[in-house]
C-alpha distance (Angstrom), angle and dihedral (degrees) to the residues before:
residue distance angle dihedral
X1 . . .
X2 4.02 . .
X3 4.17 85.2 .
X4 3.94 94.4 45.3
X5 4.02 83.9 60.2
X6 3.32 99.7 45.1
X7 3.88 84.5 57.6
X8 3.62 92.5 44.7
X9 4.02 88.8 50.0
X10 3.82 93.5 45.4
X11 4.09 95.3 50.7
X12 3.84 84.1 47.0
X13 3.93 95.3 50.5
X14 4.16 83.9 47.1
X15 3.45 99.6 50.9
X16 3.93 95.4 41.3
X17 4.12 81.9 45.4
X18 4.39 92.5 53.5
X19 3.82 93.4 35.7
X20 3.88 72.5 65.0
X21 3.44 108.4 47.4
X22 3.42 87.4 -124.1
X23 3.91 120.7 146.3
X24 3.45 117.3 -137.0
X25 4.22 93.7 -114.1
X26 3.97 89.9 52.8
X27 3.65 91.5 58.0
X28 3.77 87.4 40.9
X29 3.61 95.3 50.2
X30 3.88 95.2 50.2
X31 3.91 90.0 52.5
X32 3.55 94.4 46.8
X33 4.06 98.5 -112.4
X34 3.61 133.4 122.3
X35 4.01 114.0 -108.4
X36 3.62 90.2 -117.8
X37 4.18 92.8 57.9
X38 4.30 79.3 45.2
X39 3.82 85.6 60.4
X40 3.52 101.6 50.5
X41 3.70 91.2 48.4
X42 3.75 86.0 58.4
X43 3.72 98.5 42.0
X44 3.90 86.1 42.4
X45 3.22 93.4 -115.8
X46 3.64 103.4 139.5
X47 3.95 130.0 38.5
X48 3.98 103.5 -126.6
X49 3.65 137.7 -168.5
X50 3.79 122.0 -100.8
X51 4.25 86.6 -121.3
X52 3.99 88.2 67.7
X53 4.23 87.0 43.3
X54 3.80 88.6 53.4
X55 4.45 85.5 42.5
X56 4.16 82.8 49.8
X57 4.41 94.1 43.8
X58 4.31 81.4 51.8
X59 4.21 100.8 46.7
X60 3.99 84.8 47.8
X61 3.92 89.9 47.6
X62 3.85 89.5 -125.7
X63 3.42 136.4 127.0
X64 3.95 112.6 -111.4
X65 3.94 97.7 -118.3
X66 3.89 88.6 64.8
X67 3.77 91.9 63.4
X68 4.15 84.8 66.8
């Protein structure tokens, strides 16, 4: 259940990301990750902490309740 959001949550932060023309490093670099630890969000890869969600919702210029 925990993994199937994760997925859910990564696709979102992807699509939000693209719709952007963002590249996966620039939203990275402006919350302070490496583009590798940005993939494995994505790809659900790694269980994060809500801080880097709310660092995520601010590089895409969102607010966090549209990445759900």
């Amino acid at each position: 259940m925990v993994l199937e959001f994760r997925k859910q949550l990564g696709k979102r932060i992807r699509e939000i990301r693209e719709s952007k023309n963002l590249s996966r490093e620039e939203v990275a670099f402006s919350c302070n990750f490496s583009g590798s630890y940005m993939g494995m969000i994505e790809r659900a890869e790694y269980d994060f902490k809500i801080s880097k969600l709310y660092k995520i919702a601010k590089a895409l210029d969102i607010d966090i309740k549209e990445l759900f």
